[in-house]
VOPAGU-2260 file (C-alpha; in pm, 1 decimal, decimal comma):
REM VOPAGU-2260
SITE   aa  ch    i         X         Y         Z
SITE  UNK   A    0       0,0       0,0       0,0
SITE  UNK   A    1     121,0     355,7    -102,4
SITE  UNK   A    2      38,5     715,6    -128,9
SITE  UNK   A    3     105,3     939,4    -388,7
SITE  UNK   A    4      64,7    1317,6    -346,1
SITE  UNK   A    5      96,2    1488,7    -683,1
SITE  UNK   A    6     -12,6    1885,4    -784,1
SITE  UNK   A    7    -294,0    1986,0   -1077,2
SITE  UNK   A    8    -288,8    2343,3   -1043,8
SITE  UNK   A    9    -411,7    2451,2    -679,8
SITE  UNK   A   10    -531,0    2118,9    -628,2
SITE  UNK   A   11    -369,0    1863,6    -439,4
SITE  UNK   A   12    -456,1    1513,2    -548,8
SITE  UNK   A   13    -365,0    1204,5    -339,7
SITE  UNK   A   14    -377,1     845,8    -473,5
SITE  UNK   A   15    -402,4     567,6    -277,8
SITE  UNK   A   16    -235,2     218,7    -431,6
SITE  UNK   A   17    -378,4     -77,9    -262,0
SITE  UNK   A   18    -592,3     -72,2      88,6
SITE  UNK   A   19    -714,2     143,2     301,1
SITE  UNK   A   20    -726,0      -3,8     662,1
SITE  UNK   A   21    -666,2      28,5    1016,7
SITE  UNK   A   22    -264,2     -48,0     955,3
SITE  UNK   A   23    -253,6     264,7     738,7
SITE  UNK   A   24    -500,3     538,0     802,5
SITE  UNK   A   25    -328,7     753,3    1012,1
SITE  UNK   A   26      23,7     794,6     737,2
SITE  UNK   A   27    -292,9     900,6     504,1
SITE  UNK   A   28    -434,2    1115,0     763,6
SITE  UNK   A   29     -76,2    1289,1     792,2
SITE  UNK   A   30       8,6    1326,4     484,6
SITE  UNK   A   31    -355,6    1499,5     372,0
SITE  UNK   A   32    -321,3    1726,8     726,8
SITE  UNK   A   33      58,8    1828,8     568,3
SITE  UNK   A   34    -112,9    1915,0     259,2
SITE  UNK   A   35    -396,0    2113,3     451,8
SITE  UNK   A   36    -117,7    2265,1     691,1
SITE  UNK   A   37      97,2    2356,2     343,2
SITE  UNK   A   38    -210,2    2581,1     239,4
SITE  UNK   A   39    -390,4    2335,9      42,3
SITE  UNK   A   40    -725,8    2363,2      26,1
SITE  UNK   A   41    -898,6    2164,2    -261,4
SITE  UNK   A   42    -779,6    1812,1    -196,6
SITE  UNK   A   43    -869,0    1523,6    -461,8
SITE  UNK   A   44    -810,9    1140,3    -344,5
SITE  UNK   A   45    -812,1     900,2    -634,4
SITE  UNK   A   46    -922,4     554,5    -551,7
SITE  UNK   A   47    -882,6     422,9    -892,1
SITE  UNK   A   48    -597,9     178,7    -761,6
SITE  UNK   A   49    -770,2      82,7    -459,6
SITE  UNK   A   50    -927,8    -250,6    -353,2
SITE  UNK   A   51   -1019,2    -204,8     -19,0
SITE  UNK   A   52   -1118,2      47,0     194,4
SITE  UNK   A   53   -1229,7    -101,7     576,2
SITE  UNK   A   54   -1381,8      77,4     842,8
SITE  UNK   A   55   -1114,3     268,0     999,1
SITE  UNK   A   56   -1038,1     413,1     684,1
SITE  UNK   A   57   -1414,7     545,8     626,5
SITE  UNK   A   58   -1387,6     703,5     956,1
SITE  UNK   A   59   -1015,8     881,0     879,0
SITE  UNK   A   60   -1179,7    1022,3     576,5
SITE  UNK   A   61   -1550,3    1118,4     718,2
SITE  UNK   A   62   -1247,9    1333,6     988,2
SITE  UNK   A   63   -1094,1    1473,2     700,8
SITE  UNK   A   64   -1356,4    1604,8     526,4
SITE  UNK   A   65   -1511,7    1756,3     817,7
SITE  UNK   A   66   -1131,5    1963,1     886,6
SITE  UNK   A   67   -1141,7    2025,0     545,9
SITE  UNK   A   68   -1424,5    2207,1     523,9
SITE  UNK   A   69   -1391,8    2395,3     841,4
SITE  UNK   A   70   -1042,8    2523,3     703,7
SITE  UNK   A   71   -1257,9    2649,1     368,6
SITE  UNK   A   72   -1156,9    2400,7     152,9
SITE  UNK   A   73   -1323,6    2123,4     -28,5
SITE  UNK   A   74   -1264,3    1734,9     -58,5
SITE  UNK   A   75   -1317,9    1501,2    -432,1
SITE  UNK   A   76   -1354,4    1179,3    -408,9
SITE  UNK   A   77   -1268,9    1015,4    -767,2
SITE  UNK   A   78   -1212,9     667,8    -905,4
SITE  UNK   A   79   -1396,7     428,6    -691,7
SITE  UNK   A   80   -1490,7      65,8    -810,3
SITE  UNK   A   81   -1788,4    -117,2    -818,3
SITE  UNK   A   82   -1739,9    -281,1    -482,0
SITE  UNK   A   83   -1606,3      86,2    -318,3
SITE  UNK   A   84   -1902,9     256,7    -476,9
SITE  UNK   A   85   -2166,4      20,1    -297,7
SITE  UNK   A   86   -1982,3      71,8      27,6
SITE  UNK   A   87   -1995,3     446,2      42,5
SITE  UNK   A   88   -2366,9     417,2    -103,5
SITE  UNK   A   89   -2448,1     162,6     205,6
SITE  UNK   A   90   -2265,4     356,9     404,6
SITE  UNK   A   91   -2467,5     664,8     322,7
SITE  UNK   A   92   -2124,7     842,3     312,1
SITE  UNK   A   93   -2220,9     935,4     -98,8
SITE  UNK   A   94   -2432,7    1200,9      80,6
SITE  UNK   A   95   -2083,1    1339,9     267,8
SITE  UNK   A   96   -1875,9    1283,2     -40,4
SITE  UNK   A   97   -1873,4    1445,3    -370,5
SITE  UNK   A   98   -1776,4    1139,3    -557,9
SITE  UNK   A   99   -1663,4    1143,1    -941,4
SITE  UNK   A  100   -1577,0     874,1   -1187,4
SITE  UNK   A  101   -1284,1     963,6   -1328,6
SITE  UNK   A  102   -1015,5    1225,1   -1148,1
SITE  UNK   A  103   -1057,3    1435,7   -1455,0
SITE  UNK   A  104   -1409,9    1452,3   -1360,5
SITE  UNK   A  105   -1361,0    1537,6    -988,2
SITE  UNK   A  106   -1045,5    1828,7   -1103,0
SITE  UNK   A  107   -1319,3    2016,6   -1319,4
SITE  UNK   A  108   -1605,4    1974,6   -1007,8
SITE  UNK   A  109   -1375,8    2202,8    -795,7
């Protein structure tokens, strides 16, 4: 599992490669707080190589979009699979999330 952090103009996109569980939430936690701390305030995560998202890593991001937003900025979710998709719909969390397709998708949404 890896992070990527990577800059489209003033936003700050952050793809996850693999799973997103207990084991690794908080280095993704860091990292998006370092981008948020850096002065970045529109903050993309592409799930397009992720599998797996448990839990614990719902929760990290339903705190990171709430921090997010109180700092004035604005979270995309983009690239989520079938299976991920049905989660956050289950989950209700689709309501939280503005979720996109594609990342090209969720950079134009901003």
């Amino acid at each position: 599992m890896s992070f990527t952090i990577a800059k489209q103009g003033d936003v700050s996109i952050v793809a996850i490669d693999g799973q997103l569980i207990v084991s690794n939430r908080q280095e993704l936690k860091q990292k998006m707080l370092d981008e948020l701390e850096g002065g970045a305030r529109k903050i993309l995560v592409d799930f397009s190589q992720t599998g797996y998202i448990d839990s614990s890593g719902l929760g990290v991001l339903v705190s990171l979009s709430k921090k997010i937003r109180e700092q004035g900025g604005a979270l995309r979710l983009a690239g989520l699979n079938e299976d991920l998709r049905t989660l956050f719909e289950l989950t209700k969390l689709d309501t939280l999330f503005q979720i996109s397709d594609t990342r090209a998708q969720a950079l134009a949404s901003f």
